[in-house]
LOROVEX-650728 format. One record per residue (C-alpha): residue number from 1; residue in three letters; x, z, y. Coordinates in steps of 0.02 Angstrom, whole numbers. Last residue first. Layout:
 tordo tise     px     pz     py
   NUM  ALA      X      Z      Y
...
***
This chain:
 tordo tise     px     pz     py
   415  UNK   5306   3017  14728
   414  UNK   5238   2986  14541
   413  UNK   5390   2861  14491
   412  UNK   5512   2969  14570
   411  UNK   5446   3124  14462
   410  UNK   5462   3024  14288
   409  UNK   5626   2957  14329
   408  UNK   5696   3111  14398
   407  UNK   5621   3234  14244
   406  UNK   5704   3089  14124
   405  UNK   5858   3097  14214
   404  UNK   5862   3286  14200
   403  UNK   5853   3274  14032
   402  UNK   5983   3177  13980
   401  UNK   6093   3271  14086
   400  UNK   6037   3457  13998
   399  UNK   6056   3365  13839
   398  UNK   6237   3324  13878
   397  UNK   6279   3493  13944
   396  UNK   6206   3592  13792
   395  UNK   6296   3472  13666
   394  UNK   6455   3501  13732
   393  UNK   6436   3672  13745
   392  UNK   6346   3687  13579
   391  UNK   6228   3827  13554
   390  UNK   6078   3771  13554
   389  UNK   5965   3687  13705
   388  UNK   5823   3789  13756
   387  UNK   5749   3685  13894
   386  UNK   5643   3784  14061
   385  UNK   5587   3645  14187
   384  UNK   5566   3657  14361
   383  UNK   5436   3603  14495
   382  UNK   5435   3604  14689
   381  UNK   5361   3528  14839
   380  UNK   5263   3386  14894
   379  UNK   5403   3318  14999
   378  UNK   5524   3327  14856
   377  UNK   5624   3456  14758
   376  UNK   5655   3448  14574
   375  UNK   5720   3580  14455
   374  UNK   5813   3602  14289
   373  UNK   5843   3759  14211
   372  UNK   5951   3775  14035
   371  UNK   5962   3887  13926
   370  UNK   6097   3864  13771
   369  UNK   6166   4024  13758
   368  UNK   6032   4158  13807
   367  UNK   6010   4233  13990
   366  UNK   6118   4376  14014
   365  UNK   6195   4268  14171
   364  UNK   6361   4291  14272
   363  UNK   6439   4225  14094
   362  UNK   6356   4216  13951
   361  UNK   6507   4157  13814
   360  UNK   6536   3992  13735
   359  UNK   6415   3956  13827
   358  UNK   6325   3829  13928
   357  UNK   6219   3954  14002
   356  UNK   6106   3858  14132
   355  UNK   6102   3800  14311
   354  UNK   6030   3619  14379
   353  UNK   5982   3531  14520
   352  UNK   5895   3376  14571
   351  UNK   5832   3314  14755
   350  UNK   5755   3198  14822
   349  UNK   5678   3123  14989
   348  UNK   5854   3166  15078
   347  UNK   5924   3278  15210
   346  UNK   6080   3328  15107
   345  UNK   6072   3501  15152
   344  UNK   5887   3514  15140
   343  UNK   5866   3426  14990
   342  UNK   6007   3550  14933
   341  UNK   5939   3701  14969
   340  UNK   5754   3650  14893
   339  UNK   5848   3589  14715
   338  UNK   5940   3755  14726
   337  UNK   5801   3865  14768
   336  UNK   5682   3778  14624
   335  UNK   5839   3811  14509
   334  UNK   5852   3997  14554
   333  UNK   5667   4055  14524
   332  UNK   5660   3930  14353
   331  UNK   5811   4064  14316
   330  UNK   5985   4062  14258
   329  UNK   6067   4165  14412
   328  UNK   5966   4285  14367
   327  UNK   5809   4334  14440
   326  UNK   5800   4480  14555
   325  UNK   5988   4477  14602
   324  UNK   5966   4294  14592
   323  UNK   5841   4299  14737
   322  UNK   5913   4447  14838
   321  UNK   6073   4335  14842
   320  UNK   5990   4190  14919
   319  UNK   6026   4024  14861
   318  UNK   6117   3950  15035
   317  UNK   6189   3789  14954
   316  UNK   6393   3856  15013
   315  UNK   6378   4029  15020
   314  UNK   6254   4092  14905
   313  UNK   6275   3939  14754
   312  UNK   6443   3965  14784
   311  UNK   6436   4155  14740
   310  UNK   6367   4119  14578
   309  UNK   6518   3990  14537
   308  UNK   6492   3817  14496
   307  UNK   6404   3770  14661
   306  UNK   6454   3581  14618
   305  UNK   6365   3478  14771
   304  UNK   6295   3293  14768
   303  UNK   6286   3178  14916
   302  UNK   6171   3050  14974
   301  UNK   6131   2947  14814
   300  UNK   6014   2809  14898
   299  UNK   6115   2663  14969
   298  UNK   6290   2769  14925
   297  UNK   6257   2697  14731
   296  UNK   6299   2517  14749
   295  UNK   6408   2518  14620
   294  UNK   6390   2602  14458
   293  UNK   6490   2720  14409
   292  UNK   6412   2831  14546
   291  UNK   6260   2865  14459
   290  UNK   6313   2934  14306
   289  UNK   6457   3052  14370
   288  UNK   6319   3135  14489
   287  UNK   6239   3181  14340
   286  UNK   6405   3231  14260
   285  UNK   6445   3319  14403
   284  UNK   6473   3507  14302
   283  UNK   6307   3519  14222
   282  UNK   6298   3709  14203
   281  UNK   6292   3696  14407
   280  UNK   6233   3543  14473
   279  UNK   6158   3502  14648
   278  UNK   6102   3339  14674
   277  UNK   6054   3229  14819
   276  UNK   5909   3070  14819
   275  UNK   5862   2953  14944
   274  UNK   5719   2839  14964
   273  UNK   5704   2647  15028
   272  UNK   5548   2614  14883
   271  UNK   5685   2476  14838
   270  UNK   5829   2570  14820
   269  UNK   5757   2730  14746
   268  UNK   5688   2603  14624
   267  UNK   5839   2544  14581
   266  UNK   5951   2683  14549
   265  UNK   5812   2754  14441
   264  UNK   5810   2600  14343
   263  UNK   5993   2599  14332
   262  UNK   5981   2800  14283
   261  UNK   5891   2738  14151
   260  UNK   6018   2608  14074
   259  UNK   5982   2446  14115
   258  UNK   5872   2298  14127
   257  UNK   5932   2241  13959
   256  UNK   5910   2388  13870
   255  UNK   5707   2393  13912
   254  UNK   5612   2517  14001
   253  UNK   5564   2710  13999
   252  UNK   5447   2734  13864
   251  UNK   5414   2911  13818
   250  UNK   5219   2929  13896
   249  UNK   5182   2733  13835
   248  UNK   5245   2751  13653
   247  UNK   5065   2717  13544
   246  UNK   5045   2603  13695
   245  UNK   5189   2511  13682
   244  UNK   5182   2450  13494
   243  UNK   5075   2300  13511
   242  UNK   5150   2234  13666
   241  UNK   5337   2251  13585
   240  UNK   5253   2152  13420
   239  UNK   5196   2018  13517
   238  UNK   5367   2010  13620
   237  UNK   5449   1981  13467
   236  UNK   5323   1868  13406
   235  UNK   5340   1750  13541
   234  UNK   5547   1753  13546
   233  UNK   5563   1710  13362
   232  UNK   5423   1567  13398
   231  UNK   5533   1512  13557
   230  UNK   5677   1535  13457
   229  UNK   5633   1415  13321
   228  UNK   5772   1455  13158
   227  UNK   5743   1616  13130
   226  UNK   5821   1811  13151
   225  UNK   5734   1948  13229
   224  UNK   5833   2130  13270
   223  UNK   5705   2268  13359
   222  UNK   5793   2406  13440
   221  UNK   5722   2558  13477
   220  UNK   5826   2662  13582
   219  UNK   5794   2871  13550
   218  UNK   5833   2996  13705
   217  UNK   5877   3169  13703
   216  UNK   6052   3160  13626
   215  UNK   6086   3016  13535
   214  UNK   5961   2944  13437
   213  UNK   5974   2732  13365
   212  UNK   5803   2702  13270
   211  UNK   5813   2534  13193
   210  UNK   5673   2415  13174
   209  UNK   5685   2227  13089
   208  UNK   5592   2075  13117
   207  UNK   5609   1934  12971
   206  UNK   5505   2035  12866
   205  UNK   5365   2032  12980
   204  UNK   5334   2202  13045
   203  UNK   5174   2276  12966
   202  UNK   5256   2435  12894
   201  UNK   5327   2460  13065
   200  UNK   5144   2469  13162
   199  UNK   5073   2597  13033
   198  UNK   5225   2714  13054
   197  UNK   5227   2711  13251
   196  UNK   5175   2891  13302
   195  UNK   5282   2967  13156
   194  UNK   5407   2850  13189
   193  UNK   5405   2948  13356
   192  UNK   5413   3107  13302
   191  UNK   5557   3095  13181
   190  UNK   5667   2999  13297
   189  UNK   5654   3141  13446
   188  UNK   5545   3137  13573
   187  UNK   5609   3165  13771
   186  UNK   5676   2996  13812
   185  UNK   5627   2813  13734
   184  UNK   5709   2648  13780
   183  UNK   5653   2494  13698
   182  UNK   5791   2368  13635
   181  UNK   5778   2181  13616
   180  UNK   5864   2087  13503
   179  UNK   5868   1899  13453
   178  UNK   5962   1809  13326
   177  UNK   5949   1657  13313
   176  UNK   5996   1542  13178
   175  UNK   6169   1446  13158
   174  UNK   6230   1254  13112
   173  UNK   6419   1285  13131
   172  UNK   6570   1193  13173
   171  UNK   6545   1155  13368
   170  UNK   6467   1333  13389
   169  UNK   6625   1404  13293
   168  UNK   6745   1286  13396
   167  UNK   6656   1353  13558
   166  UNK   6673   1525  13516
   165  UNK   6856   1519  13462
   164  UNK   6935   1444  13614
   163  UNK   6895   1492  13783
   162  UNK   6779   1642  13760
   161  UNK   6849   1719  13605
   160  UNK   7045   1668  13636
   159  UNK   7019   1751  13816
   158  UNK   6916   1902  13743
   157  UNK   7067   1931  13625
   156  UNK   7209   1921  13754
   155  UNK   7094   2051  13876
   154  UNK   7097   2136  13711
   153  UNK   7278   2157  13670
   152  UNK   7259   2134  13460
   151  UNK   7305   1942  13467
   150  UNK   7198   1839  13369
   149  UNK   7189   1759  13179
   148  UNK   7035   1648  13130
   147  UNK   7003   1629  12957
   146  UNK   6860   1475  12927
   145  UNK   6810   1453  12740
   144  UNK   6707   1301  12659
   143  UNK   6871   1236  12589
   142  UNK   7015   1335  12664
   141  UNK   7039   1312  12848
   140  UNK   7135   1397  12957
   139  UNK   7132   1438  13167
   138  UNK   7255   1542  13233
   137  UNK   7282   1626  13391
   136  UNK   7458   1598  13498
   135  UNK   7556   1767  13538
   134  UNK   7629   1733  13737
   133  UNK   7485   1799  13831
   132  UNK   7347   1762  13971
   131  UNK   7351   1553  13908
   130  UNK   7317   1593  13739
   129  UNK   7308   1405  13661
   128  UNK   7216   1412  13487
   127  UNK   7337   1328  13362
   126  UNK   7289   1259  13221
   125  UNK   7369   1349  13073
   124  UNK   7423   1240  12879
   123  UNK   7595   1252  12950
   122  UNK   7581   1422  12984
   121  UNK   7656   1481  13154
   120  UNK   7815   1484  13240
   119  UNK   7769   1481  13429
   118  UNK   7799   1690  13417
   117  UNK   7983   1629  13382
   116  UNK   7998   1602  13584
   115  UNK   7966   1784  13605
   114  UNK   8076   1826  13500
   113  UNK   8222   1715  13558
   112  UNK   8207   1826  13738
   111  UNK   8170   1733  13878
   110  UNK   8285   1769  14039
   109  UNK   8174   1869  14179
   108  UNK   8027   1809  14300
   107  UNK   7893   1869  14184
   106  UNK   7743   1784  14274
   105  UNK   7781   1568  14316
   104  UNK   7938   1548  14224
   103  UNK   7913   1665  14068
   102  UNK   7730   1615  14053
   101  UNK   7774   1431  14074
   100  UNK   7902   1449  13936
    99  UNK   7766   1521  13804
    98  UNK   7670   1382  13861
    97  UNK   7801   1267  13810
    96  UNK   7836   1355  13652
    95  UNK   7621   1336  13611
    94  UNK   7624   1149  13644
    93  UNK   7793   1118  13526
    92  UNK   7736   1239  13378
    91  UNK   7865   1284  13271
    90  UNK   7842   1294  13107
    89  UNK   7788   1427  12981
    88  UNK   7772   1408  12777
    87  UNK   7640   1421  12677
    86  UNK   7557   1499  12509
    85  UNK   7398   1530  12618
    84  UNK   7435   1701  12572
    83  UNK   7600   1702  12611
    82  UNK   7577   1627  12768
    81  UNK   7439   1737  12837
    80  UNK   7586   1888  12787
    79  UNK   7686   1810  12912
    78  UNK   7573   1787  13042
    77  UNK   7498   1976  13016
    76  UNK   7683   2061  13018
    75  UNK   7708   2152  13166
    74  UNK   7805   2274  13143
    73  UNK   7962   2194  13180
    72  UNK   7939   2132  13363
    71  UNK   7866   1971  13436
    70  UNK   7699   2031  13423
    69  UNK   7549   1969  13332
    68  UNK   7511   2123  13220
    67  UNK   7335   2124  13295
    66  UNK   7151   2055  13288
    65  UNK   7079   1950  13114
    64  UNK   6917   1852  13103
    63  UNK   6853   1783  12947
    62  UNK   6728   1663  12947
    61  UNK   6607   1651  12786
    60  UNK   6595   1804  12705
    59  UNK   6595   1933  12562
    58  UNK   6718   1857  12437
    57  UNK   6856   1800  12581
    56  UNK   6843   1954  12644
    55  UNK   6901   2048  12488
    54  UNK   7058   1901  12479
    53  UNK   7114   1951  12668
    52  UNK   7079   2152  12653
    51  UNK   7185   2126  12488
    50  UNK   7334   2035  12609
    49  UNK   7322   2147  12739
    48  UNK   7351   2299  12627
    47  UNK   7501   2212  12527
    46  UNK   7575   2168  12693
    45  UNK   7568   2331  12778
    44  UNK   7511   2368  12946
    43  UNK   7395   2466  12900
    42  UNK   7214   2433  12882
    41  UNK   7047   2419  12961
    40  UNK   6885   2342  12889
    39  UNK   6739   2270  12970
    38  UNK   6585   2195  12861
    37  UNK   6449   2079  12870
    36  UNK   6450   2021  13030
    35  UNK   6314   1908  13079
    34  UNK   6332   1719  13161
    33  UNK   6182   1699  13264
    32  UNK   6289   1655  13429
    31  UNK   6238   1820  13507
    30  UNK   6291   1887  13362
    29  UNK   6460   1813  13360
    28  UNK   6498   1890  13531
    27  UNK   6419   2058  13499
    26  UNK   6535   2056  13329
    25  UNK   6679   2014  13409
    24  UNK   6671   2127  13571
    23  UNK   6603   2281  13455
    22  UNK   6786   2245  13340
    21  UNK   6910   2231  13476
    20  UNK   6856   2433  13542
    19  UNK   6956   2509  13405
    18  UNK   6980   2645  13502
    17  UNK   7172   2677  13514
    16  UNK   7275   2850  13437
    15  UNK   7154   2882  13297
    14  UNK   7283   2868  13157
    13  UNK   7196   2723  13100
    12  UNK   7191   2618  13250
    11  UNK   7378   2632  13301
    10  UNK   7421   2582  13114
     9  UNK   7369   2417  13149
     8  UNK   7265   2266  13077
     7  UNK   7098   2234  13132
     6  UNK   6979   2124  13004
     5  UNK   6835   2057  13063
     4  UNK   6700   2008  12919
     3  UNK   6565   1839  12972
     2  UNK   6400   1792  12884
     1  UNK   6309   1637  12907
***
C-alpha cells in the first residue's frame, strides 16, 4: 500500500514556507502502515499539477494533495482536479451551510460570493467537512485509486487528517504494520559505529530495515519493520534491539520515543531531586535554549548566565583575571572556573559551562578556530573536555551543544 503527496504552491518552491504539510502526512499514514512512495512539489500551474496528478497515479495507490484551495485566483487545484477527472463542479449544499456557519458564528462580516463558491466542487468529489476553515477536502475515486485533495493551512490539514481522511483510509484499506523504533547514539560518528555493528546488520531479517540518520555529534538508529502480526513484528524488533546494545552500550543514550536527550536529562534531574545551572560563552544560550522549551524546566534548571564578553566572565561569574591572563580565556583552566563560579552562583548540584573560538575570527583568544572547552562542576569536583571542532561557526556552536549534553548525561548518571 503505497501513498505520493502532492503540495501545490509557488510559496514552497521559492523557499518562502517550510513545506512542513508533507512530514504530518506521511508520519500519519505511516503510522497507519500506508507508505509514501514519493512527494513532489509544483507550481501553481495547471499543466504542472495536472502531470504531477497522472505521474502519481502510475507510482501509487492514494494520492494526497495540500493547497491552491482558496477562494482567490491563484488557486487553481479544484479546478484543475476537474479537468482531469473530465468533470464539472457543483455546489455543495452541506459544505455552503458550513461555510455560512463560519461567517455567522467567527468572521462576523458580510460573506463574500467567493467564499461561498469554495462549496463548488467536482461532481465526481465527496466532500470531507472542514469544520476550522471554509475550503472543503476532497475525496475521489477512480477504479482501485483514492485522490484526496486538502487545504494547504496546516491546522486545516491536520483537522481533515484526523477527523476525516484517516478514518475513511483505515475503513477502506486492509494495511500492514509498520513499526519503528529509534536508538539514540552521541559521540561516534556513522562510520564507526556500523563498523562496530556490521555483522549484526547483515543478519537483519529482510523485513527489518537499518538507517543511520547523523547530524551533528550524535547518530539515531532507526530500525523500520513491516508485517502483517504485530506482536511477532514487535518481538523481533525488540530481539534484534537486545542483540545489538551491547556492541553500542558506551554511546547509547535511550530510545526516540522517550525523548530527546536533554528530556532524559530533564528527567532524571527531576526525579533524583537535583539541580543544574549553566554558564555559556561560545555557546550563546542554546543549551539553556534546549531545556527550557520544554515545560517543566524551573524544577531543576536554576538559572543559566551568558558571560559573552571576557570581562563578563570577571565581573559578573567571578573567573579571575590572573587566571585567564595566565591561560586564555579559551582554556580547560577557564572552563573548570566557570562551571565552579556558576554552581556557586546558582547554588545547585550541577553545573555546565562552556567557552571556545567560534570564529570567523579569534577574538580575546589566540586559541585556534574551532576549540572548544566544556566543563562540569559537581560535589565531587571538576572535569573539562578539550573538542577541536572545524571551522564552521555554525557548525562549531552546534557540536559544542551536542556535546555538552552528552558530558551532562553521562556525568549526572555517575553522581
Amino acid at each position: 500500500m503505497q501513498a505520493e503527496i502532492i503540495t501545490i504552491g509557488d510559496e514552497i518552491l521559492i523557499g518562502q514556507i517550510v513545506d512542513t504539510n508533507s512530514a504530518y502526512i506521511g508520519k500519519a499514514l505511516n503510522a497507519i502502515g500506508i507508505s509514501v512512495y514519493q512527494i513532489t512539489s509544483v507550481q501553481d500551474e495547471k499543466s504542472h499539477i495536472l502531470k504531477a496528478l497522472a505521474e502519481a497515479e502510475e507510482n501509487a495507490d492514494i494520492i494526497i494533495i495540500t493547497g491552491g484551495l482558496g477562494p482567490t485566483k491563484d488557486d487553481i487545484t479544484k479546478h484543475t482536479i476537474a479537468e482531469y477527472f473530465n468533470d464539472t463542479l457543483i455546489r455543495d449544499a452541506q459544505v455552503t451551510e458550513n461555510i455560512q456557519r463560519l461567517w455567522r458564528d467567527f468572521v462576523k462580516q458580510p460573506i463574500q460570493q467567493v467564499n461561498l463558491d469554495q462549496a463548488l466542487i467536482p461532481s465526481k468529489a465527496k466532500p470531507l467537512m472542514n469544520l476550522v476553515g471554509s475550503a472543503p477536502g476532497m475525496w475521489i475515486e477512480k477504479k482501485d485509486k483514492v485522490f484526496i485533495s486538502m487545504p494547504g493551512v496546516p491546522f486545516e490539514m491536520k483537522e481533515l487528517m484526523v477527523k476525516e481522511v484517516i478514518p475513511r483510509l483505515k475503513e477502506k484499506y486492509e494495511r500492514p504494520y509498520i513499526i519503528h523504533k529509534t536508538l539514540l547514539t552521541y559521540g561516534v560518528g556513522e562510520s564507526i559505529i556500523a563498523s562496530r555493528i556490521e555483522s549484526w546488520e547483515n543478519t537483519l531479517p529482510h523485513y527489518i530495515k537499518l538507517a543511520y540518520l547523523p547530524s551533528l555529534g550524535k547518530v539515531r538508529l532507526r530500525l523500520s519493520g513491516i508485517g502483517l502480526d504485530e506482536d511477532i513484528l514487535l518481538k523481533e524488533i525488540e530481539t534484534q534491539i537486545d542483540t545489538v546494545l551491547p556492541l553500542i552500550k558506551d554511546i547509547f543514550t535511550g530510545f526516540e520515543d522517550e525523548g530527546d536527550l536533554e528530556e532524559v536529562i530533564a528527567k532524571k534531574l527531576t526525579q533524583d531531586n537535583k539541580t543544574l545551572s549553566i554558564a555559556e560563552s561560545c555557546t550563546g544560550g542554546q543549551i539553556a535554549q534546549i531545556f527550557t522549551q520544554h515545560a517543566g524546566a524551573s524544577a531543576y534548571l536554576k538559572g543559566a548566565i551568558v558571560p559573552y564578553a571576557t570581562q563578563s566572565k570577571v565581573n559578573i561569574l567571578g573567573v579571575s583575571q590572573a587566571l585567564i591572563d595566565k591561560h586564555s580565556v579559551v582554556s580547560a583552566e577557564v572552563a573548570e572556573a566557570m562551571a565552579v563560579q556558576c554552581k556557586k552562583l546558582y547554588a545547585t548540584d550541577f553545573a555546565i559551562a562552556t567557552t571556545g573560538n567560534a570564529g570567523p575570527e579569534k577574538g580575546d583568544s589566540q586559541a585556534e578556530i574551532g576549540t572548544v572547552f566544556i566543563a562540569f562542576a559537581s560535589k565531587n569536583g571538576v572535569i573539562s573536555q578539550k573538542l577541536e571542532l572545524g571551522n564552521n561557526r555554525l557548525r562549531v556552536i552546534n557540536k559544542a551543544v551536542n556535546k555538552a549534553l552528552e558530558l551532562l548525561s553521562k556525568e549526572i548518571f555517575k553522581n
